[in-house]
C-alpha positions as CSV (number, residue, x, y, z in Angstrom):
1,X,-48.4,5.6,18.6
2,X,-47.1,7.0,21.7
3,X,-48.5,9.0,24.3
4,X,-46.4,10.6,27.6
5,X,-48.5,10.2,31.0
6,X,-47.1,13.0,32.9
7,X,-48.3,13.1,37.0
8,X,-50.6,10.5,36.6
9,X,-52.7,12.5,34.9
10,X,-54.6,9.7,32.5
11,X,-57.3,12.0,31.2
12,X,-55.2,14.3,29.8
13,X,-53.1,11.2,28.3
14,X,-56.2,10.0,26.6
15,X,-57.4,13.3,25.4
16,X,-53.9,13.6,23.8
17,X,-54.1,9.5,22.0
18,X,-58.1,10.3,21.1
19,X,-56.6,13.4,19.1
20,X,-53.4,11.7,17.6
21,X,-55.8,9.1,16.4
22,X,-58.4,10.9,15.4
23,X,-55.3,13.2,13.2
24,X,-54.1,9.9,11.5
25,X,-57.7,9.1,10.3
26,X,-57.9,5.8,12.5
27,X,-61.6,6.0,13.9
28,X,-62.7,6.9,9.9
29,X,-60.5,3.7,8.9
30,X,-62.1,1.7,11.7
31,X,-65.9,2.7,10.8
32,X,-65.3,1.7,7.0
33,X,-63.9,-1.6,8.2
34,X,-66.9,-2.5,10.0
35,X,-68.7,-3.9,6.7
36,X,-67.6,-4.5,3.3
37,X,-67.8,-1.8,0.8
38,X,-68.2,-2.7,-3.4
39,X,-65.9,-1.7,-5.2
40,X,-67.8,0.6,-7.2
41,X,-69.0,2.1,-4.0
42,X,-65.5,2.6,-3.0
43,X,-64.5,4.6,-6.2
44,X,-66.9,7.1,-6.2
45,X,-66.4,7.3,-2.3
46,X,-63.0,8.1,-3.6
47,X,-63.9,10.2,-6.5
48,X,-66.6,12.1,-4.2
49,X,-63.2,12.5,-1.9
50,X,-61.0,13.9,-4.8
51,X,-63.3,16.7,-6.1
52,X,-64.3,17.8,-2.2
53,X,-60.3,18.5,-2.4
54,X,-59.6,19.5,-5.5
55,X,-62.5,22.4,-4.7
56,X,-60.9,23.0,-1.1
57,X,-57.7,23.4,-2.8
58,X,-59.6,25.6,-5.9
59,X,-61.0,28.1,-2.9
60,X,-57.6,28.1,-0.9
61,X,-56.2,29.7,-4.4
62,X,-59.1,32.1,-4.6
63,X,-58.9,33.7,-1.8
64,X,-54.9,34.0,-1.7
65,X,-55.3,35.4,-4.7
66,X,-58.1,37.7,-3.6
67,X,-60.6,36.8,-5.7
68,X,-63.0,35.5,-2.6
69,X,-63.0,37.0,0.6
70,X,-61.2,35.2,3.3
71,X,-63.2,33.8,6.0
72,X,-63.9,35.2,9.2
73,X,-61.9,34.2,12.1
74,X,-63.4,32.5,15.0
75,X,-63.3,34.3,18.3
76,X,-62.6,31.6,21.0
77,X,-63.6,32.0,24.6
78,X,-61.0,31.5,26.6
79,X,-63.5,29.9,29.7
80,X,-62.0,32.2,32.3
81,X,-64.8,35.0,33.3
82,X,-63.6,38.8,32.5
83,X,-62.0,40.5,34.9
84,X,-64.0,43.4,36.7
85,X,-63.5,46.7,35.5
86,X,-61.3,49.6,37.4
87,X,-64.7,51.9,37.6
88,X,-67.3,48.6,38.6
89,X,-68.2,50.4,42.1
């Protein structure tokens, strides 16, 4: 894995590797490495991990579809304060 370090700027480099990591599931990978798992334990992790899918996927469909409402989107502040009004006086 790769990360560009532009102006010396090493926060933003790590930001950028703690995201790329976190997107290829290596700090889930590292926590179930930590101790062993049983087997049986690990299949119905697995199986717990199929249906959360399957019903993700199942919901998805519905609501192309149209048979659920889609869900609301997020309003994200952009963490600039508003500009003043024309008529603030």
């Amino acid at each position: 894995m790769q990360v560009i370090v532009r102006d010396n700027n090493v926060d933003q480099a790590l930001r950028v590797l703690k995201k790329k990591m976190q997107r290829e599931g290596v700090f889930r990978e590292m926590k179930a490495r930590r101790s062993y798992e049983k087997p049986s334990e690990k299949r119905a992790r697995q199986k717990a991990e199929a249906v959360r899918r399957s019903r993700k996927l199942a919901r998805k469909q519905a609501q192309r579809e149209g048979l659920l409402p889609a869900p609301k989107k997020k309003v994200r502040p952009t963490g600039r304060p508003a500009a003043p009004s024309a008529n603030a006086a």
